[in-house]
C-alpha positions in Angstrom: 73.9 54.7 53.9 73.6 58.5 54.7 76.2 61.3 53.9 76.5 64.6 56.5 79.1 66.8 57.6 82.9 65.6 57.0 84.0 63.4 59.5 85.0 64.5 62.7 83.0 67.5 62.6 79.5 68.6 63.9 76.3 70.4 62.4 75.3 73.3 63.9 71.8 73.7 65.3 70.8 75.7 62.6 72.3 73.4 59.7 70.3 71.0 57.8 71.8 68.0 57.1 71.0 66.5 53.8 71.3 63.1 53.9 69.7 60.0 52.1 66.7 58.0 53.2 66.5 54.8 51.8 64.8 53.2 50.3 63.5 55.9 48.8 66.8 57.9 48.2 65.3 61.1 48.8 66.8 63.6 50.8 65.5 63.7 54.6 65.9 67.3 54.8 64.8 68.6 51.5 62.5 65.7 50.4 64.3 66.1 46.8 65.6 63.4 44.9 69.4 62.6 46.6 71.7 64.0 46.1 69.7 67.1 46.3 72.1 70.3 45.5 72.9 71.2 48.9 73.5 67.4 49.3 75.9 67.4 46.7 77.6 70.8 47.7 78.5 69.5 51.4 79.6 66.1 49.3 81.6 68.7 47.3 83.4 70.7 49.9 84.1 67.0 51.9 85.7 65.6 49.1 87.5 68.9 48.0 90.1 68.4 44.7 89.7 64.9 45.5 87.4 64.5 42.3 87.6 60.8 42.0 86.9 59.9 45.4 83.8 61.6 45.4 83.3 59.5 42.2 84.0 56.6 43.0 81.6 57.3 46.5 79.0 58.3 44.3 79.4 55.2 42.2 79.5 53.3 45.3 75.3 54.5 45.9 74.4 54.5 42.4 74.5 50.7 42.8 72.1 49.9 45.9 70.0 52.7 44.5 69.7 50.9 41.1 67.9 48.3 43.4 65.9 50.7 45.1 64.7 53.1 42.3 63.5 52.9 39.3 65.4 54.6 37.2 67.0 54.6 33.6 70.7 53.8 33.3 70.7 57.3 31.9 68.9 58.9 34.9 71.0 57.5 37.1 74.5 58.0 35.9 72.9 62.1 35.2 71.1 61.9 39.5 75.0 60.1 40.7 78.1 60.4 38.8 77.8 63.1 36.0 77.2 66.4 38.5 80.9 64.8 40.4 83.2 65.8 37.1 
């Protein structure tokens, strides 16, 4: 699954979109871990007050990532859920 702009709308030429690659859940922009900061600032202003949706969407690719990458429990609940509050 990938993340980009909020639905319905379009990135400019000149904006990078920073979405995940899987399996390696790195950012195909940046190359940095996803959600890599500006990853998680478009995931941010998409969500806006709505806190627990972007939550519970986060929780939602902390599990097939848990497959994927090898990771403490710890590590990922810090890389997936904890930057959301």
């Amino acid at each position: 699954m990938t993340t980009g702009p909020a639905p319905g709308s379009e990135p400019s030429a000149a904006t990078e979109v920073h979405a995940c690659a899987q399996p390696t859940w790195r950012c195909t922009a940046c190359e940095q871990p996803w959600p890599c900061p500006p990853a998680r600032q478009a995931l941010a202003d998409q969500f806006g007050t709505d806190r627990v949706g972007l939550s519970v969407y986060m929780g939602e690719m902390l599990a097939p990532a848990a497959r994927d990458i090898r990771l403490s429990p710890g590590e990922l609940w810090d890389r997936f859920i904890d930057w959301t509050r």
